[in-house]
Phi, psi and omega in degrees: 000126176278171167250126124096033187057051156203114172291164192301109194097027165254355206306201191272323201257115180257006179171157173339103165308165189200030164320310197209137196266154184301012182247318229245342172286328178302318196269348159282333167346299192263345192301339158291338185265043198285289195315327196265336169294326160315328188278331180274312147354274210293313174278005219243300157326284159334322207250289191274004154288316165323283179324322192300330224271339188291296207300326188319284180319320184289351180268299174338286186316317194273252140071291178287336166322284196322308177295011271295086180242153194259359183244181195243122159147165010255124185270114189055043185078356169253137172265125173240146191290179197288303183282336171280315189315316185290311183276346172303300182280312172345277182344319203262320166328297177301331204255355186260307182287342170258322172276359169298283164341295215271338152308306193283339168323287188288294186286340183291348206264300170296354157270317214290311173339293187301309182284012178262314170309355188254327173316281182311287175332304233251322178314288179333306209279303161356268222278029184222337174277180183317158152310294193306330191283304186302340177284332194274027177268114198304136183332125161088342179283298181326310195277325144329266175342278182304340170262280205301327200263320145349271163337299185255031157278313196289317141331312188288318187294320184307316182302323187311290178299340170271002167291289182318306177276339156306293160328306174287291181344295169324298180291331188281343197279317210278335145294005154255238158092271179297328160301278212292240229219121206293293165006289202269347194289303193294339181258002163278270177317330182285318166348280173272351169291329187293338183254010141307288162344293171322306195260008169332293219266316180311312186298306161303339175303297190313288204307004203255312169267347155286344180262340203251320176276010184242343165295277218328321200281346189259338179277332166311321176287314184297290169345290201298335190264311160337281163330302161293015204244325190283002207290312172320287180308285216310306187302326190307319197261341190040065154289357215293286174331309174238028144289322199287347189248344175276336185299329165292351188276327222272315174297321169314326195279329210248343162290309166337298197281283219323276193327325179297307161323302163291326178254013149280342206262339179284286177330339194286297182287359167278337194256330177281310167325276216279357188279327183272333148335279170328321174257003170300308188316323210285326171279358144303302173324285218293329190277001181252330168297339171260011156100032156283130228233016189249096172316303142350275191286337166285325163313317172309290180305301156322303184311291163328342180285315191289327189282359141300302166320308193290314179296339179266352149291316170285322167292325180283318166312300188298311186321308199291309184308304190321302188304330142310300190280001147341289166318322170300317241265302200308321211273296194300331179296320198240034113300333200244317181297323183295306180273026147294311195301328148279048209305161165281154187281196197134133170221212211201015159256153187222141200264206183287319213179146158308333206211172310357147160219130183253148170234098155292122150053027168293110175250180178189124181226140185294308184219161216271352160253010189224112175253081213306299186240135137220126164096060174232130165277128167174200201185128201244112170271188191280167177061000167287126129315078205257156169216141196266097201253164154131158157346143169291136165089004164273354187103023184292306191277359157299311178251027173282330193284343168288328170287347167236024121085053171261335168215128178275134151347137177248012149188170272358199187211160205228119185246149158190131216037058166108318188290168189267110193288011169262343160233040149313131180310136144314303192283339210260317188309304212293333166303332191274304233261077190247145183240169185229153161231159179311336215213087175265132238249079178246161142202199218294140206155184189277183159284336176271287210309332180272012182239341178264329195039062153096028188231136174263171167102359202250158205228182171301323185286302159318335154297324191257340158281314163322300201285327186290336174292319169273010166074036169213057139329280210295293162359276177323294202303339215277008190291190177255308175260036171044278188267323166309348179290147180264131184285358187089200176265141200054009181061058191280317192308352174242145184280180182317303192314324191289275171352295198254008158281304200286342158278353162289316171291298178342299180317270154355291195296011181239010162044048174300153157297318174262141151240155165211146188230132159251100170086029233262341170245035195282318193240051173230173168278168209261345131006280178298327161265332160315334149328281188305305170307327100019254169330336166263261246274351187280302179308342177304117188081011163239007153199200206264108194246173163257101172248122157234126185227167156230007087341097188299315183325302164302004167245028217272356196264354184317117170312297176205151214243145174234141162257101186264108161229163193057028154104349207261160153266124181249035176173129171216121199181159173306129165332342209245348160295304177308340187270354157271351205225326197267125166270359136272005190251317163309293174285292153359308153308301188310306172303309199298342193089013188272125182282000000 
C-alpha cells in the first residue's frame, strides 16, 4: 500500500548512506574531544589497576586468614604484614571510587557535548540551505533526524565510552593477570580473543539491520507527520478508520526491522557469556590435568578472570550496540553534507536601495522537463504597484519566490538598483524585502512575538503602527491582554481574516522596501478583504508592492497588471490598456462581476 503514490522507503534515499563509514564518521565526531576522552582513558585504566590490585590483596588476606598466618603474599613477589595489607586494599578501594566518579563525570560531560554539537550541526546546516532543499524535504524528517537519530548518536558516543573503559579495564585486569601467573592469563585471552572472532559476523548482521531500522523509522515519521497535517479531511470525510489502519500497517512495518534488530542485539551477550564461561571452565580443566595446586595463586587468577570477563562482556555488549547505532552516525553526517553541497544563495553587497528592480529574459525550471517561467521581462519602479495574474500553475508563485531572491534563476538576470541580486547581502535583502503568503503561517506565542518573528530591535511603538496600517489594531486591542495576548497553538485563537491581517502587520513592521503578497485574500470574507485592500491603498506610493491574485477585486490599486500563463508573461499594461488589448484579463473581470 502506498502513501500518497510513494511507498514507505521509496524516496529518493534508498538506504543508509554509506559515503562515508560509520567509524570514520565516529572519529571526525570525536576529534575535537581528544583531550577529554585521554582523560577518561587515563582514569579509566587507572581505576581498574586498582581494582585488580584490590581484589589481588582481598584473596591474599583472605588465604592468610584461613592459614592463620600474619603476613600476606605473595603479592606480586612481596609479603606485606596484615595491617598494611589491610590499608593498602582500604586504599586502594577508595581511590578506585573516585576515579570511577571522575570517568562517569568525563563521559556524561562527552555525550552531553556531543549531542548538543550534533543538534546544533545538523539545525544550522538546514536553516543555511537553499530554499529548494528545504521545500523538498519530507514532512517529519528534520524532526526525525534531531530527536531519534540525534539520541542514538548521543548513545553510540555514551557505549563508545563505557567501550573504552570496559577495554582498559580488560587490559589492566589481564596485566595483573599476568603478574600472578602468566600461563593461565594467556590461555584466558587466546579465549576470548577466539570467541570475539566468532561473534564477528552476528555484529555485522546487527549493523545490516540497523541501516533497514532506521530508514524505517524516518519513513514512519514522515507518513505519520503527512497524516496529521490531514486531520480536517479526516474528520470532514469520516476517514478515522482507515487513517487508524494505515498507522498500523506503517507501525508494523517500522517495529519489524526494530524487533529484529533488538534480538540479534540481545542474543550477542548470552552467547559471548556463555562462550567465556566455557573457556574459563575449559582452563580450570587444563590446571587441574596438569596437577596444579597453589590456591593462592588460582584464586587470585581465577577471580581477575570473571572479572575480566564481566568487562569483556561489557565490551562485547558495546560492540554489538556501536554496530547498531553506525548507520544513524552515517545517515546524519550525509544529511548535513547534502545540505551543505546547497547553501542559500547570497553575496555581501548591499546597494542603494531594492528598486528599481529589473528582471531580464528570466526562466526557471525545477527540473530539466518542468519548466516553471521563461523569458520573462519587466522593471519594477519605486513605489509601483504591480499586480500579478493567471491560471493555476502558470508561475506566479515561482516568481515571488524569485523576487525575494529564494532561487536563483535558471538563466537571465535580477538586478536591483544595478546589482546582480546573487550578489547581495542576504540579510541586508531580507531587512528590505517582506512577504504575505496565502496561508498565514503563526505559531504559538504572544501577539507581539508572532508580529516581530524572531527580529530584534523592534519596539512597542512600532508594533502598534504595524498593526494599525494593517488594520487589525482594534483586534489586538479588544484581546484580554492586547500584544500580550498568547494566540494558542499556531495561533488558533484568531480567525483567518485576523491571521492574515497580522501577517500583514508582520510584514510592515521591518518597514520594507519591496512587500510581494502572494494570494493574500483568497480564501477570506469579503469583510477581511476589504481591511486588506483598505491596507495596499493606504501603502499605495510609500512603498514598492506585489500582489499576485485571482481575485480581481484585489488589484484595483495596481499601478500595472502583469499577466502570466503557461510560464510565459503574455501581457504587461495599465489596467485600462488591458481591458482593451488582454482576452484573459477581460475575462477575468467578467467572472469576478467587474463591468
Amino acid at each position: 500500500m502506498t502513501l500518497f503514490g510513494r511507498k514507505p522507503g521509496g524516496s529518493g534515499d534508498q538506504g543508509a548512506p554509506t559515503a562515508r563509514g560509520g567509524w570514520s564518521v565516529m572519529r571526525s565526531l570525536l576529534a575535537p574531544h581528544k583531550a577529554r576522552i585521554a582523560l577518561l582513558s587515563l582514569a579509566s585504566f587507572a581505576s581498574a589497576l586498582l581494582e585488580a590490585l584490590f581484589i589481588v590483596l582481598l584473596t591474599g588476606i583472605g588465604m592468610a586468614l584461613v592459614g592463620g598466618q600474619g603476613v600476606v603474599g605473595p603479592a606480586y613477589g612481596r609479603y606485606l604484614p596484615m595491617d598494611t595489607a589491610l590499608v593498602v586494599a582500604s586504599g586502594s578501594l577508595v581511590l578506585r571510587v573516585v576515579l570511577s566518579l571522575i570517568a562517569v563525570q568525563l563521559s556524561a560531560a562527552l555525550t552531553a557535548v556531543v549531542s548538543t554539537e550534533q543538534r546544533q550541526r545538523l539545525s544550522h546546516a538546514f536553516l543555511h540551505t537553499s530554499w529548494s532543499v528545504q521545500q523538498t524535504e519530507p514532512a517529519g524528517r528534520l524532526q526525525e533526524l534531531l530527536t531519534s537519530f540525534v539520541s542514538r548518536i548521543t548513545q553510540a558516543v555514551s557505549v563508545l565510552a563505557t567501550a573504552i573503559t570496559a577495554s582498559l579495564s580488560l587490559v589492566a585486569f589481564l596485566t595483573a593477570g599476568v603478574a600472578v601467573d602468566p600461563l593461565s592469563t594467556a590461555a584466558v585471552l587466546f579465549a576470548l580473543g577466539l570467541v570475539g572472532s566468532v561473534l564477528s559476523p552476528m555484529r555485522r548482521a546487527i549493523r545490516r539491520r540497523s541501516a533497514k531500522n532506521a530508514r524505517a523509522g524516518l519513513d514512519f515519521a514522515n507518513a505519520v507527520s503527512e497524516l496529521g497535517a490531514l486531520g480536517l479531511e479526516m474528520q470532514t470525510y469520516g476517514a478515522q478508520g482507515a487513517f487508524a489502519a494505515r498507522i498500523d500497517e506503517l507501525t508494523e512495518e517500522s517495529t519489524l526491522t526494530q524487533r529484529r534488530t533488538q534480538v540479534l542485539q540481545g542474543a550477542q551477550p548470552q552467547i559471548y557469556t556463555s562462550l567465556a564461561y566455557g573457556a574459563v571452565l575449559a582452563g580450570l580443566a587444563v590446571l587441574s590435568l596438569v596437577g596444579f595446586r597453589d590456591l593462592a595463586v588460582i584464586g587470585a587468577v581465577m577471580l581477575l578472570m570473571l572479572r575480566s570477563l564481566s568487562y569483556g562482556q561489557q565490551l562485547s555488549n558495546a560492540s554489538a550496540s556501536i554496530a547498531g547505532f553506525l548507520p544513524f552516525l552515517e545517515w546524519v553526517d550525509e544529511v548535513v553534507k547534502g545540505y551543505a553541497e546547497s547553501p542559500a544563495p547570497g553575496g555581501d553587497v548591499r546597494p542603494d536601495g531594492v528598486v528599481p528592480f529589473e528582471a531580464e529574459d528570466v526562466s526557471y525550471a525545477y527540473t530539466p522537463d518542468r519548466t516553471a517561467l521563461a523569458d520573462v521581462t519587466f522593471r519594477l519602479a519605486p513605489g509601483e504597484a504591480l499586480g500579478v495574474i493567471g491560471p493555476s500553475g502558470a508561475g506566479k508563485s515561482t516568481l515571488a519566490q524569485l523576487l525575494l531572491g529564494l532561487r536563483p534563476p535558471t538563466s537571465g538576470t535580477l538586478h536591483a538598483a544595478g546589482v546582480p541580486l546573487a550578489d547581495i547581502d542576504r540579510q541586508w535583502w531580507s531587512e528590505r524585502v517582506a512577504f504575505v503568503a496565502q496561508d498565514a503561517r503563526l505559531f504559538t506565542g504572544t501577539v507581539a512575538e508572532n508580529i516581530r518573528f524572531f527580529r530584534d530591535g523592534i519596539g512597542a511603538a512600532e508594533l502598534r503602527t504595524a498593526a494599525r496600517q494593517a488594520n487589525i489594531l482594534d483586534d489586538i486591542e479588544a484581546l484580554p491582554q492586547g500584544f500580550d495576548t498568547h494566540l494558542g497553538e499556531r495561533g488558533s485563537q484568531l480567525s483567518g481574516g485576523q491571521r492574515q491581517r497580522l501577517s500583514i502587520a508582520r510584514a510592515l513592521v521591518g518597514k520594507p522596501e519591496l512587500l510581494i503578497l502572494d494570494e493574500p485574500t483568497s480564501a477570506l470574507d469579503g469583510m477581511s478583504e476589504s481591511l486588506i485592500r483598505t491596507t495596499l491603498a493606504d501603502l499605495h506610493g510609500q512603498l514598492t508592492v506585489v500582489i499576485i491574485a485571482h481575485r480581481m477585486s484585489t488589484l484595483d490599486i495596481c499601478d500595472r497588471i502583469m499577466v502570466i500563463e503557461g510560464g510565459r508573461m503574455t501581457a504587461l499594461d495599465t489596467p485600462a490598456a488591458l481591458r482593451s488589448d488582454n482576452e484573459f484579463y477581460r475575462t477575468a473581470l467578467a467572472v469576478a462581476g467587474i463591468a
